[in-house]
Each structure stands twice: as C-alpha cells, then as structure tokens.
MMTF fields as JSON, N, C-alpha, C and O atoms, coordinates in Angstrom:
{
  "mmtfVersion": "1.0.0",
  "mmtfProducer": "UNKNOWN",
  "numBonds": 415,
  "numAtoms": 416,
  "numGroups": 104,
  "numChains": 1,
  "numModels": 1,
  "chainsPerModel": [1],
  "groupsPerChain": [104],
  "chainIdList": ["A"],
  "bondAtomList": [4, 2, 8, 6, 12, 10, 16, 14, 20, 18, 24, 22, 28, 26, 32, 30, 36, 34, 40, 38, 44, 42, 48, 46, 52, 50, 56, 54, 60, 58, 64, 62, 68, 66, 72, 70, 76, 74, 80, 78, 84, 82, 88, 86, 92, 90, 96, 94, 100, 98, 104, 102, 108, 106, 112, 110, 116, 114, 120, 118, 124, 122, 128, 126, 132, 130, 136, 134, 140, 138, 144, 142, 148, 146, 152, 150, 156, 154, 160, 158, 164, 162, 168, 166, 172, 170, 176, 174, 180, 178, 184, 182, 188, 186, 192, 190, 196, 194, 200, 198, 204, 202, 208, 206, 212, 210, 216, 214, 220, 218, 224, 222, 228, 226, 232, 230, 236, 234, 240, 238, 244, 242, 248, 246, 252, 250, 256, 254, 260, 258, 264, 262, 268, 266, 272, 270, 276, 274, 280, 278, 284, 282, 288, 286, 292, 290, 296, 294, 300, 298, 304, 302, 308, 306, 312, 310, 316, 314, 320, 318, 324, 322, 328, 326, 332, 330, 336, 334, 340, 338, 344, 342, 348, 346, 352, 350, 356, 354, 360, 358, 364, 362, 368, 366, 372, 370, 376, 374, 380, 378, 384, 382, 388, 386, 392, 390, 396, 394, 400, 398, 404, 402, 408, 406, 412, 410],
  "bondOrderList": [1, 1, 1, 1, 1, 1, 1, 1, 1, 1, 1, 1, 1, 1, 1, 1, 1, 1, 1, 1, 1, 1, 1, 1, 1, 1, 1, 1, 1, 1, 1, 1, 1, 1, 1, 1, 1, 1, 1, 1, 1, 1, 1, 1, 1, 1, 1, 1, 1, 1, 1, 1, 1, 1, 1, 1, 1, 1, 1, 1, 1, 1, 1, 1, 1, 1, 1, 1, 1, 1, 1, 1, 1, 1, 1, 1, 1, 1, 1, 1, 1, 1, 1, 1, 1, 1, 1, 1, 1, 1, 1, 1, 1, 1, 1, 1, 1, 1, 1, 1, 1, 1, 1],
  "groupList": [{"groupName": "UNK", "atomNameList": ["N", "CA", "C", "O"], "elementList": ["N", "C", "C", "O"], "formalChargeList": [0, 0, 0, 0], "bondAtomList": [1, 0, 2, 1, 3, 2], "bondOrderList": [1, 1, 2], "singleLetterCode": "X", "chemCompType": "L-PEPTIDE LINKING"}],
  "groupTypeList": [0, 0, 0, 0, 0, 0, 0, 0, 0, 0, 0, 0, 0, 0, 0, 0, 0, 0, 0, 0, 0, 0, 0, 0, 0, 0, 0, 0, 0, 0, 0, 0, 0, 0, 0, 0, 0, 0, 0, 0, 0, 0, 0, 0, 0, 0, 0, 0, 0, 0, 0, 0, 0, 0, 0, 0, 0, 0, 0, 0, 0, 0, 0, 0, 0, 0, 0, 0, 0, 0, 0, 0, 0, 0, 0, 0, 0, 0, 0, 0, 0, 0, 0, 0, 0, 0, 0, 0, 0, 0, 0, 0, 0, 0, 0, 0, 0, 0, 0, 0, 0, 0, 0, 0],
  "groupIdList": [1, 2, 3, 4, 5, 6, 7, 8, 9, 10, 11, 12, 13, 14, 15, 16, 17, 18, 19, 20, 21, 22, 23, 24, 25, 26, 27, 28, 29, 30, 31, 32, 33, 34, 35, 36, 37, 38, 39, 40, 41, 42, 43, 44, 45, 46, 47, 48, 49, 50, 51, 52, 53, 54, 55, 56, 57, 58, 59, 60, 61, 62, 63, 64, 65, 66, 67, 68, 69, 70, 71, 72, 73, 74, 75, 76, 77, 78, 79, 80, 81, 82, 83, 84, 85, 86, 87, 88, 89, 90, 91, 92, 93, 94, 95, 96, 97, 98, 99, 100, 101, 102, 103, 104],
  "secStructList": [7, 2, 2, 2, 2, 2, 2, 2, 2, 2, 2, 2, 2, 2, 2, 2, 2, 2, 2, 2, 2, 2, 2, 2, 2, 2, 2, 2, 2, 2, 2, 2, 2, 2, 2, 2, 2, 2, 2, 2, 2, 2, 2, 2, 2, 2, 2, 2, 2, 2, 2, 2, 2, 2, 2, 2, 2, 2, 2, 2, 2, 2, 2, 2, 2, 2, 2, 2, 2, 2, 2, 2, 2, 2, 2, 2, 2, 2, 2, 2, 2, 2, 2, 2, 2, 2, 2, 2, 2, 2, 2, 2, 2, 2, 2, 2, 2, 2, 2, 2, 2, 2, 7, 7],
  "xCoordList": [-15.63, -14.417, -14.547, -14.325, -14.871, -14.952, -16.321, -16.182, -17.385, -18.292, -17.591, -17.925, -16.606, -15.737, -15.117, -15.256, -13.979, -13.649, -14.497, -13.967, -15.27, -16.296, -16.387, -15.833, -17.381, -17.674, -16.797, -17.072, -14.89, -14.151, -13.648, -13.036, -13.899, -13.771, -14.368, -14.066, -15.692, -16.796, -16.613, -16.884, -16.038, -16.196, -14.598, -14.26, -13.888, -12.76, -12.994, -12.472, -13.796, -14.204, -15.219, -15.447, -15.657, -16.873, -16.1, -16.479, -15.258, -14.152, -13.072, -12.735, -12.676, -12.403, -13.133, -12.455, -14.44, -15.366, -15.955, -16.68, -15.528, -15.928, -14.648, -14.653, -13.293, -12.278, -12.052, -11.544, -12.508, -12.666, -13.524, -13.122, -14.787, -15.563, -15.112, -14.648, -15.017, -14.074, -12.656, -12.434, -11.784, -11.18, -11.411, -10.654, -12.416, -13.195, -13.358, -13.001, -14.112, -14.648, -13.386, -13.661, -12.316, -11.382, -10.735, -10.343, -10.448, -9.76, -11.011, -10.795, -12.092, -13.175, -12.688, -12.479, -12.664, -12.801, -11.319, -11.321, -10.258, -8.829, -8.851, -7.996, -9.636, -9.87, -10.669, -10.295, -11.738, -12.41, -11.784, -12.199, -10.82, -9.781, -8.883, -8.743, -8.121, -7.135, -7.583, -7.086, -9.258, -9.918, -10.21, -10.049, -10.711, -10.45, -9.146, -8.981, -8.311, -7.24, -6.245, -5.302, -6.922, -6.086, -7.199, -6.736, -8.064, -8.673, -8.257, -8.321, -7.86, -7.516, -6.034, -5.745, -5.1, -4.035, -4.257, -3.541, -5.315, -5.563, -5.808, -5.256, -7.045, -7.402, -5.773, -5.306, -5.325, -4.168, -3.064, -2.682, -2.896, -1.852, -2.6, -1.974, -3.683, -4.346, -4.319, -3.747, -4.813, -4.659, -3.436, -3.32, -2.187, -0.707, -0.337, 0.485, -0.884, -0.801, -1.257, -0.474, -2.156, -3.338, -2.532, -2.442, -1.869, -1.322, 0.394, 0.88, 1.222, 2.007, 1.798, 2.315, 1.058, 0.4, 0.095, 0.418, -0.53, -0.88, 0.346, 0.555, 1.428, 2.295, 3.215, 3.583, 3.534, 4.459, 3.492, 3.878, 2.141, 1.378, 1.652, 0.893, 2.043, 1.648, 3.756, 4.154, 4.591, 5.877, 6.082, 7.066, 5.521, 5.232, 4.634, 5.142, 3.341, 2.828, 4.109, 4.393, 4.916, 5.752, 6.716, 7.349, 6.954, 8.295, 8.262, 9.032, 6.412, 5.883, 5.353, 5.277, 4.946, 5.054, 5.96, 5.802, 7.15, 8.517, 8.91, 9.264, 9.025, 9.738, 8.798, 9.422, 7.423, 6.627, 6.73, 5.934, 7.673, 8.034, 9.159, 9.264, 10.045, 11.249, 11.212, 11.713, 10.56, 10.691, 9.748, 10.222, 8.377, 7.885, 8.584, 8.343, 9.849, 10.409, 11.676, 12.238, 12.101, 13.168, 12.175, 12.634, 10.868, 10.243, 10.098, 10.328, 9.745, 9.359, 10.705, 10.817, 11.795, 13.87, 13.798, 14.381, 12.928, 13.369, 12.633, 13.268, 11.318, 10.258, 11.053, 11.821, 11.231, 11.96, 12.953, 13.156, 13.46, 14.956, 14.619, 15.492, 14.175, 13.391, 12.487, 12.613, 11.742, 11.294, 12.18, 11.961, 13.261, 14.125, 14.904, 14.769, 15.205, 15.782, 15.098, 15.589, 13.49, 13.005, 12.555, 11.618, 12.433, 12.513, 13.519, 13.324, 14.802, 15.772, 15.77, 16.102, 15.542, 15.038, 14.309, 14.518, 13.012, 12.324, 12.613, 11.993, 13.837, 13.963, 15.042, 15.213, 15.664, 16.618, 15.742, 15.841, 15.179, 14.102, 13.631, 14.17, 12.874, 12.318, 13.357, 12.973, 14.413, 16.187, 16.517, 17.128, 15.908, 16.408, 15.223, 15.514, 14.038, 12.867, 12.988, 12.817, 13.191, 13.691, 14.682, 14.499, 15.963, 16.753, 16.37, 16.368, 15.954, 15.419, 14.346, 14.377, 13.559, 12.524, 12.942, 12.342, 14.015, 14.811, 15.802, 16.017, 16.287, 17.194, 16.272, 16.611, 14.76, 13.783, 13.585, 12.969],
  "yCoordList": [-14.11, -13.84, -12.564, -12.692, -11.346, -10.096, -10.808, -10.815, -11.27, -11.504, -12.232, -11.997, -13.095, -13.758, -13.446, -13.872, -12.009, -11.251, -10.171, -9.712, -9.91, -8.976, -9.565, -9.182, -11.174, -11.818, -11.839, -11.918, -11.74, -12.487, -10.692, -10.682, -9.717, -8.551, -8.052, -7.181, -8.805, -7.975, -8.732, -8.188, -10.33, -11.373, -10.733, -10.902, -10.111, -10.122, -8.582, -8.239, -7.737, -6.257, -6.496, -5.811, -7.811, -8.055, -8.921, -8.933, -9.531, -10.252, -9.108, -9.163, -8.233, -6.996, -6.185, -5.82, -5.712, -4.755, -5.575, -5.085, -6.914, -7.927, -7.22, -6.273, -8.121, -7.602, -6.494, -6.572, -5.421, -4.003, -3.924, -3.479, -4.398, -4.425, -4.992, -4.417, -6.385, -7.046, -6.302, -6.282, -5.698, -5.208, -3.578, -2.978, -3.393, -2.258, -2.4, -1.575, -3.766, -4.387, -4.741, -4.908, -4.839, -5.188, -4.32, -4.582, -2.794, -2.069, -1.375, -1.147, -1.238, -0.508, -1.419, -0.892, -2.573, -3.939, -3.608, -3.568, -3.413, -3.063, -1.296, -0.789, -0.785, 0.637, 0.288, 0.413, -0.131, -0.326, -1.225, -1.046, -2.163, -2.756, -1.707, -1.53, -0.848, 0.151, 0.789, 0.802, 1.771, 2.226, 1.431, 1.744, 0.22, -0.661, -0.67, -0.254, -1.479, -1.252, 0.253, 0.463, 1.014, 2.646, 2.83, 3.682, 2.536, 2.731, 1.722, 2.023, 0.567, -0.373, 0.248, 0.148, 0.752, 1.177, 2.884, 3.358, 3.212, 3.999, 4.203, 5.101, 3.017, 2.519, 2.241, 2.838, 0.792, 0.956, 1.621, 1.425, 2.582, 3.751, 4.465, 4.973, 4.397, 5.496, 4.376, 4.679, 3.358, 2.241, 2.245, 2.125, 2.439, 2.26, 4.017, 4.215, 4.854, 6.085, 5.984, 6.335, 5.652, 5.787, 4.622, 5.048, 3.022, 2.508, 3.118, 2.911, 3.907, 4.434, 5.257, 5.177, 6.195, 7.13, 6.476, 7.134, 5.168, 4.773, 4.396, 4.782, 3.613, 2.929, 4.187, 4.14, 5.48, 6.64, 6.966, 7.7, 6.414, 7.342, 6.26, 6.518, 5.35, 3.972, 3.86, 3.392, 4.496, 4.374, 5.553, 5.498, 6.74, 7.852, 7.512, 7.848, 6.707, 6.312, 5.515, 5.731, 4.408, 3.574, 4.124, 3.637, 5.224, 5.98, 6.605, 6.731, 7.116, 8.055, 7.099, 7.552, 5.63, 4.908, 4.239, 3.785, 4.185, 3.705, 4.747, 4.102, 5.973, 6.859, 6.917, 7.176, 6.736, 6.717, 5.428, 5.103, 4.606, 3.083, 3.396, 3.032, 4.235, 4.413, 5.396, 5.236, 6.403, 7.174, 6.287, 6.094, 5.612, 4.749, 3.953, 3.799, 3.329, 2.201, 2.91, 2.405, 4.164, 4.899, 5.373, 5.644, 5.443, 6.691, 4.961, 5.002, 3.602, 2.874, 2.426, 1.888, 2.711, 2.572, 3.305, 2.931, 4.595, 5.83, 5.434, 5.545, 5.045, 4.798, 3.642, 4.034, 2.558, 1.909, 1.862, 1.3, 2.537, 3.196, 4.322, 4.164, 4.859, 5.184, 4.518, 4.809, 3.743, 2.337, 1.825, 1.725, 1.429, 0.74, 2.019, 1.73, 2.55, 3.656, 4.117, 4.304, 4.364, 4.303, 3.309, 3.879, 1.88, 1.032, 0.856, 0.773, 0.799, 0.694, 2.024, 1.618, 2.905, 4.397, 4.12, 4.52, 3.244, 2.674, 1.216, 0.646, 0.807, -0.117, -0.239, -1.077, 1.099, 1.625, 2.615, 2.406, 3.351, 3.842, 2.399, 2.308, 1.485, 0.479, 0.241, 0.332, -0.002, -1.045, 0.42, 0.46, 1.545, 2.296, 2.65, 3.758, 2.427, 2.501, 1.076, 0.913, 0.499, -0.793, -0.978, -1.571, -0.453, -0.238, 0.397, -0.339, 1.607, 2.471, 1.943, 2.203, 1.333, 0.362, -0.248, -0.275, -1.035, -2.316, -1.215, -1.958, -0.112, 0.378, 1.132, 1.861, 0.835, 1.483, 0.979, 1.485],
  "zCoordList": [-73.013, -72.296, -71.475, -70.271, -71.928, -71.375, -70.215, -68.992, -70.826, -69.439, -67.878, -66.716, -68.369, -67.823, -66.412, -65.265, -67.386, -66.938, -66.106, -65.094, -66.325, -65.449, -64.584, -63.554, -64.616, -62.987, -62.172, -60.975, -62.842, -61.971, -61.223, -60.155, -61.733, -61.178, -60.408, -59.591, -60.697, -59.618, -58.402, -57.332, -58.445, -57.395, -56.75, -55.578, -57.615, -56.417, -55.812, -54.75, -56.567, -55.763, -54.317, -53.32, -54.792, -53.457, -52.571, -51.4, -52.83, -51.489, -50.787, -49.604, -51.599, -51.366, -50.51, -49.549, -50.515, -49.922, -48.694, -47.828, -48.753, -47.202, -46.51, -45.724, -47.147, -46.389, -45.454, -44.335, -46.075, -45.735, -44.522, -43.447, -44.752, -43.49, -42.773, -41.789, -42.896, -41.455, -40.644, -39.433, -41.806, -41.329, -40.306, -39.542, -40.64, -40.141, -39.184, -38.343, -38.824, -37.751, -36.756, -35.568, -37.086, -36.462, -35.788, -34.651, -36.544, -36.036, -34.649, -33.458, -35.352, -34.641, -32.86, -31.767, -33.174, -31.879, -31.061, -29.831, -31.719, -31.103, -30.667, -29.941, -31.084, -30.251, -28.927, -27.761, -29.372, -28.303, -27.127, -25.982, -27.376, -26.109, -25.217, -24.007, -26.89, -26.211, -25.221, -24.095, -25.851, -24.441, -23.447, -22.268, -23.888, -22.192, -20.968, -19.822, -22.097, -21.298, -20.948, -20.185, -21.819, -21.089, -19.92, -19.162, -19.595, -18.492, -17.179, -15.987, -17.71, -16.549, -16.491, -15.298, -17.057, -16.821, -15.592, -14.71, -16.063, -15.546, -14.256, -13.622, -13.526, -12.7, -11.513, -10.544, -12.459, -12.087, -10.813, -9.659, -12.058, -11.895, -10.509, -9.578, -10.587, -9.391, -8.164, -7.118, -8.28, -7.119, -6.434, -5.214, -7.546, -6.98, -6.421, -5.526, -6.924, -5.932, -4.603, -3.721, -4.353, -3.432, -2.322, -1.171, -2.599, -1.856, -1.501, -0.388, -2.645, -1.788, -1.005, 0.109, -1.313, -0.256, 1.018, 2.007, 1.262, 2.48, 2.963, 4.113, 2.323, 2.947, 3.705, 4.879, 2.611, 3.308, 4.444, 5.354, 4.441, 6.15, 6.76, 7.695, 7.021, 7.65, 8.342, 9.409, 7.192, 8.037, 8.592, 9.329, 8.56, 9.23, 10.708, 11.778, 10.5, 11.971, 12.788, 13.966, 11.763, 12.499, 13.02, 13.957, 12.475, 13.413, 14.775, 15.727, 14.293, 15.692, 16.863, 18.005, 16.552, 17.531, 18.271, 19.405, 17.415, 17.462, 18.47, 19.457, 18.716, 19.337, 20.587, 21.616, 20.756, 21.709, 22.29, 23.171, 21.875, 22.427, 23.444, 24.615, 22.622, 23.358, 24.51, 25.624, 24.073, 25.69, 26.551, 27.671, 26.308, 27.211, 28.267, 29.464, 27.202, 28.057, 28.733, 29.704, 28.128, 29.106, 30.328, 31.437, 30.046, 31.487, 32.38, 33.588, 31.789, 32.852, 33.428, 34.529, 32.531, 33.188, 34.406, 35.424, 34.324, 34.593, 36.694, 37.742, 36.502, 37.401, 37.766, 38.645, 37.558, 37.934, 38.854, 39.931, 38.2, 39.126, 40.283, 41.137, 40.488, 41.111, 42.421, 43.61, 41.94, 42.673, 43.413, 44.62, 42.91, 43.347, 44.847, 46.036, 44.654, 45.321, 46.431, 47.544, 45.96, 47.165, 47.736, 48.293, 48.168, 48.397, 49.41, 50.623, 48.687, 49.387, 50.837, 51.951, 50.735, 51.745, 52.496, 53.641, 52.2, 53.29, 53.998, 54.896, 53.226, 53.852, 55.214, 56.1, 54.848, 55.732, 57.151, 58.36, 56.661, 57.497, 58.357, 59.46, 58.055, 58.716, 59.628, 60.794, 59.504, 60.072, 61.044, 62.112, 60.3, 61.782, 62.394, 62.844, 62.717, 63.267, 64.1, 65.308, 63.511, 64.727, 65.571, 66.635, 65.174, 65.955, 66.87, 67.856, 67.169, 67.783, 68.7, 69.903, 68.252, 69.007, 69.645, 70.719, 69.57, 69.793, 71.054, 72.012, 71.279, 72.415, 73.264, 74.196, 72.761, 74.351, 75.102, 76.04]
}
C-alpha cells in the first residue's frame, strides 16, 4: 500500500513538474508576443505621427495654393479688365483716325 502510494505521488509530482514547464513555456511564449506586439504598437503609433504630420503640411500647402489661386484669378479679373478698356481706347482712337481720314 505505502509502495502504492509512493508511485501514485511521484506520478502526480511528475505530471505536476510537466505542467510547470509547459506552463513556463507558455508564459515565456506570451512575453515574447507582448514584446512583439508592443513593438507593432509602437511602429504603429509612429506611422500615425509621421502621417498626421504630413497631412497638417499637405493642408498648410492647400491653403497657400488656395490663396495663390485667388489673387491669380483676381490679377487675370484685374488684366482683363484692363484689356477690355484698352481695347475699347483703341477702338475709339481707330473711329477717330478715320474720321479724320475720311474729312481730308
């Protein structure tokens, strides 16, 4: 009986001392993820800096081209009008250069 008892102690100390290792093995395996994934979080986190950063330079550019749109198209309002004005000056010039031609 006592021999009995011994095998069945030693057999549950050695299913025991597996346990342990596996479980060893387990935690050792879930560190080694955490450091995986605290590095892909890491990665991450720096990827999503690095793209707001571009996007705040990128609506920075859009404003400064935006405003270089608008005086563009006020200076070609501006030439325009202008154009137009003198046009009309030479076209009056011409109508009195002919007249003038026209009573010699």
């Amino acid at each position: 009986m006592h021999l009995m008892l011994t095998c069945y102690t030693n057999r549950q100390m050695s299913d025991l001392k597996f346990k342990l290792v596996k479980s060893e093995q387990e935690v050792t395996a879930l560190e080694q993820n955490v450091i995986r994934l605290e590095g892909k979080v890491s990665r991450y986190k720096s990827e999503s800096e690095n793209a707001q950063k571009m996007e705040d330079e990128l609506k920075v550019e859009k404003r400064r081209l935006q405003r270089e749109l608008r005086w563009a198209l006020e200076r070609i309002g501006e030439l325009e009008s202008t154009n137009n004005h003198l046009s009309k000056r030479l076209e009056k010039m011409k109508a009195n250069r002919n007249a003038l031609l026209a009573q010699q």
